[in-house]
Every structure is written in structure tokens, then in C-alpha cells.
KEMIBA-455379 format. One record per residue (C-alpha): x, y, z. Coordinates in steps of 0.2 Angstrom, whole numbers, padded with zeros to 4 digits, always signed. Example, Ala and Ser with C-alpha at 12.3 -4.5 7.8 and 13.67 -1.06 7.14 Angstrom:
+0062-0022+0039/+0068-0005+0036/
# end
This chain:
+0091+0596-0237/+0076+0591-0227/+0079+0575-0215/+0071+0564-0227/+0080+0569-0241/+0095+0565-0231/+0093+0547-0229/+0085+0545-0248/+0101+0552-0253/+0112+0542-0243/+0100+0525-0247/+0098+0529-0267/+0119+0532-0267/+0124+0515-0256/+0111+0505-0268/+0117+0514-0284/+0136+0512-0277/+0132+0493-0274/+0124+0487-0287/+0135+0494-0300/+0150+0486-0291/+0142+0469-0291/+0135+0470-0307/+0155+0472-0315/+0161+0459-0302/+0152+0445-0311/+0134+0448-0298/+0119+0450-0304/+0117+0467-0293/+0104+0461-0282/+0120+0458-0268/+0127+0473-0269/+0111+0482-0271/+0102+0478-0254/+0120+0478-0244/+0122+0495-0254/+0105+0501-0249/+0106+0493-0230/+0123+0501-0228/+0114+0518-0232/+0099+0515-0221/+0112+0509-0207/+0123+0525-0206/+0106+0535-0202/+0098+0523-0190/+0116+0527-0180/+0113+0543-0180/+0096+0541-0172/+0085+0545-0185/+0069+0537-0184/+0062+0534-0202/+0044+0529-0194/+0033+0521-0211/+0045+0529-0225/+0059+0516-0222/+0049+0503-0233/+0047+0514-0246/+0064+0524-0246/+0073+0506-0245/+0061+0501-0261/+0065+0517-0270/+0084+0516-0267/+0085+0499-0275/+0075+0502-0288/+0085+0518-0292/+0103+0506-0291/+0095+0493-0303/+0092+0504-0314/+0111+0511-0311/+0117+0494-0312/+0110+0490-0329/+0116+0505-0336/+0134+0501-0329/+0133+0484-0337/+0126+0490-0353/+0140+0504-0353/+0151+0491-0352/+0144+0481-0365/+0145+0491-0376/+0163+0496-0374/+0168+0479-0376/+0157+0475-0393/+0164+0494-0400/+0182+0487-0395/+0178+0470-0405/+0171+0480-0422/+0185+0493-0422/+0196+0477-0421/+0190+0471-0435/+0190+0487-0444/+0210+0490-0442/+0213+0471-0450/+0199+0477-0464/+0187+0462-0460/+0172+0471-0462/+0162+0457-0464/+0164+0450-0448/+0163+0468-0439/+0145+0469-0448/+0140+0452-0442/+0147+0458-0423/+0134+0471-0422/+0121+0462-0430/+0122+0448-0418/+0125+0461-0402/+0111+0470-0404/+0096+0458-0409/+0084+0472-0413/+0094+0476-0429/+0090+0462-0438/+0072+0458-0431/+0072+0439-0432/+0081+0439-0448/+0093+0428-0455/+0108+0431-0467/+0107+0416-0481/+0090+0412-0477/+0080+0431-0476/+0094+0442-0485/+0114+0441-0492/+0128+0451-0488/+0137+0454-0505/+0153+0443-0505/+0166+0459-0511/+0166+0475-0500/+0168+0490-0511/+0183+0503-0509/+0171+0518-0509/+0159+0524-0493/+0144+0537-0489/+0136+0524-0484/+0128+0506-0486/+0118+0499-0501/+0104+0485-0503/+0094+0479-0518/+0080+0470-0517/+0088+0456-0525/+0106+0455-0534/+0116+0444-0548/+0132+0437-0537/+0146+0429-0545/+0147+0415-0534/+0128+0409-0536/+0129+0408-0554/+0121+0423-0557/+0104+0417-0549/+0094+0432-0545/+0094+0431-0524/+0084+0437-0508/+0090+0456-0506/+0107+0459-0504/+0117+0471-0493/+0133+0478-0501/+0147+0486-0490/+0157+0500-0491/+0177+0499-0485/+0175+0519-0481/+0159+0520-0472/+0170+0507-0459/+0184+0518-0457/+0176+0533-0456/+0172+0526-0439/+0191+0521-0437/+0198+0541-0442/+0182+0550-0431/+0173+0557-0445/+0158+0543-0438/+0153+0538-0421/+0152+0519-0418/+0132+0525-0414/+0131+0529-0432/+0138+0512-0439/+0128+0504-0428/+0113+0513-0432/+0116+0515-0453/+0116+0494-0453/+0100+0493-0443/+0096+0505-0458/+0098+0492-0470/+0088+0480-0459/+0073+0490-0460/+0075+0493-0481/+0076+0472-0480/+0062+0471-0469/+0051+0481-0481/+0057+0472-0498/+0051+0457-0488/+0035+0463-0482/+0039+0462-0463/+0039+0480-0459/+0026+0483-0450/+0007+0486-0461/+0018+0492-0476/+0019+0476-0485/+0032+0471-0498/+0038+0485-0506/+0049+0488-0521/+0060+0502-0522/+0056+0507-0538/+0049+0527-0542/+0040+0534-0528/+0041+0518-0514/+0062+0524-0516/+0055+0541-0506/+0044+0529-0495/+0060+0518-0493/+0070+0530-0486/+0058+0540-0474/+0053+0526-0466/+0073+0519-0465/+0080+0535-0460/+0065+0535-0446/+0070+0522-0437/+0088+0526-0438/+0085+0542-0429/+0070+0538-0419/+0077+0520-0410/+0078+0523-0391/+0089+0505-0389/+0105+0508-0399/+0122+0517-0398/+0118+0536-0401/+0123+0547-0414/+0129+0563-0410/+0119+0579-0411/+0127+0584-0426/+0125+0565-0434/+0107+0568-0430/+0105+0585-0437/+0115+0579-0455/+0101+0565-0458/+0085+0571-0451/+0089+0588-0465/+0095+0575-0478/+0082+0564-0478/+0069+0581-0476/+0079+0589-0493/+0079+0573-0501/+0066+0559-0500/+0054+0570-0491/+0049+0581-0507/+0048+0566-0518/+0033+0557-0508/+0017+0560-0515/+0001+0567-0504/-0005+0549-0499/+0013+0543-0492/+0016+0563-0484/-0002+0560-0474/+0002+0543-0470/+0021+0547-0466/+0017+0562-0457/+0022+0557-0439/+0039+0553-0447/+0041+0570-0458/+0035+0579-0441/+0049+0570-0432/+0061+0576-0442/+0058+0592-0441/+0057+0593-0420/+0076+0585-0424/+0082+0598-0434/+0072+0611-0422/+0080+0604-0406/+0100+0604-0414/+0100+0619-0425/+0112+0634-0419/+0099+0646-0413/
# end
């Protein structure tokens, strides 16, 4: 390694090293990052390097590098603890409350939307799983059979799939924010889409556009490859063929999408 590459390495590690600690002591990283950093630049100038015009820009580069460490340490983090919280809830089958956990953790789920004033959760949670379901308004016991704002119903097994393995908590996470975007579209604040009903051909359109952002969100827990692969084919064997030419031009980005997924995780 060249003589630059030495001290980058050793600045880049001190930063990443020192912010990360600070970060998870309670700091804001911004301590730990330019003691990190310094400590790094400190060891070389013992050793008599001279770093002439580049120490500027190595010290810049190496705390921008730990930041970056630094929030990814306390996002880790974050995540551990909300995961821990939800699969709490699961094992004492509170299921409402574990929804309502990830919805509130991770703001862009619900995208400004309120339960009780923009959509309902459905007040019984049913035994069976596969998935979630929302309608775009539903008769509930408890409101006297008044037709409501769309309604979310929840599914005991889809939960514990995440308990027993068969899920990844990134999947939960990501078939709620599924539901989210099917809310945001009966509402008419999805994007350009307007409102639009599920009935015939906009249930296709529904669920392209639902499954897309499902798989295509860079912000929330992942699924695994094989998560990934199962819905980008489902959604291409399902929904896909039932879209008419209009919605497959305008949805093509998405349908193209797909298909790079299940290119990139099929067995070769």
C-alpha cells in the first residue's frame, strides 16, 4: 500500500472506530469521529510522515466515511431494538400493537397517514395468514355497520411466520407498508394515480404498483434474496398478465423491475 493509502486507512478506521463508539454511548458521533480521526492522523505524524496538502482532505474524507459508519451503527441498532419490541408482541399475540410499532417506527410506511382519520385497522385479527388484506371501505360490527374509510384486516399467521423463521422481520415490515401504498391509492394520494378502486382491471394495477414499492424501497428492513425472488415472480405470474396495454405501458418501469429481480436471484 502506497504512503497515502496508509494514513487514509489508518484516519478512515480511527473516524469509523470513534464515531461508531460515540454514536452507541449516547453522542452524537461528531466526538468520537474527529478524536477517532485525529488519533489516526496522530500515529502517522509520529512516524514522520509529512502529509504536505492532502491532510485536509484525508481528515475530511475520513470523517465523512465514520458518519456514515456511525449512522449505520445506530440504525443497526434501531432496528434491533424495534424487531425485539414487534416480536414481543407477537409471542403475547398482540398483533395490533406490533403493527402500530412498525408503523410508527418507520414514518415512511404510512406517509402522513393516520389510522381513525385516513384508514381503520379491522378490530378482530383473523386466525389464517399469506398475507394482509385491505378493502377500500368495510362494514365493522362496532360502527353500526356504517360503511368506513379503507380498512386493513390482519392475519394471526402472517405474524408468526415471522416468530417460527418462515418470514424475515424485513418482510413484515415491508408487506404492511404494502397495505399503506393500496390505502394510499383508494385515497387518491399515491402519487399521479388518483383514487382508484380495486374493482376489475385497477385490482392488477393495485397490486403492481403495491408489490413495487414493496420490493423497490431502499429505507426499510430487507427481505432476503429468496423473499425477493418469491414476490417479484408472483406478482409477474399473477397481476402482471391481467393489466391491459395502457396500464403495461404506463407500468412498465415497474414490470421491467421485476424482471431485473428475478434475473439477479434465479439459480443460474
Amino acid at each position: 500500500m502506497s504512503q497515502a493509502g496508509r494514513i487514509a486507512a489508518t484516519t478512515l478506521g480511527g473516524a469509523i472506530i470513534g464515531g461508531a463508539v460515540d454514536l452507541i454511548s449516547g453522542g452524537d458521533g461528531s466526538t468520537g469521529l474527529m478524536v477517532g480521526a485525529g488519533l489516526g492522523f496522530g500515529s502517522n505524524f509520529a512516524g514522520g510522515i509529512n502529509l504536505g496538502g492532502n491532510a485536509t482532505s484525508l481528515a475530511s474524507l475520513g470523517v465523512n466515511v465514520g458518519r456514515f459508519a456511525g449512522r449505520q451503527a445506530l440504525q443497526n441498532q434501531e432496528q434491533s431494538t424495534i424487531e425485539k419490541q414487534v416480536r414481543e408482541q407477537i409471542s403475547s399475540k398482540d398483533y395490533h400493537s406490533a403493527y402500530r410499532s412498525i408503523v410508527s417506527h418507520y414514518p415512511e410506511i404510512n406517509a402522513g397517514l393516520s389510522e381513525n382519520k385516513d384508514y381503520y385497522l379491522y378490530k378482530k385479527v383473523s386466525p389464517g395468514g399469506g398475507g394482509f388484506t385491505t378493502f377500500p371501505s368495510f362494514r365493522n360490527e362496532d360502527r353500526n355497520g356504517v360503511p368506513l374509510l379503507p380498512t386493513t384486516l390482519l392475519f394471526e399467521a402472517t405474524f408468526n411466520k415471522v416468530i417460527n423463521g418462515d418470514h424475515s422481520f424485513g418482510l413484515l415490515v415491508r408487506m404492511i407498508y404494502h397495505e399503506m401504498v393500496h390505502i394510499q391509492l383508494f385515497l387518491g394520494k399515491f402519487e399521479s394515480y388518483g383514487p382508484l378502486s380495486s374493482v376489475g382491471q385497477n385490482f392488477n394495477v393495485h397490486e403492481t404498483i403495491a408489490h413495487y414499492q414493496m420490493l423497490n424501497n431502499s429505507t426499510l428492513p430487507s427481505m432476503t434474496k429468496a423473499e425477493q425472488l418469491r414476490y417479484a415472480r408472483g406478482v409477474k405470474k399473477n397481476f402482471v398478465p391481467g393489466l391491459n396495454s395502457w396500464w403495461k405501458n404506463r407500468l412498465k418501469f415497474m414490470i421491467d423491475f421485476f424482471d431485473k429481480v428475478i434475473s439477479k436471484f434465479s439459480s443460474k
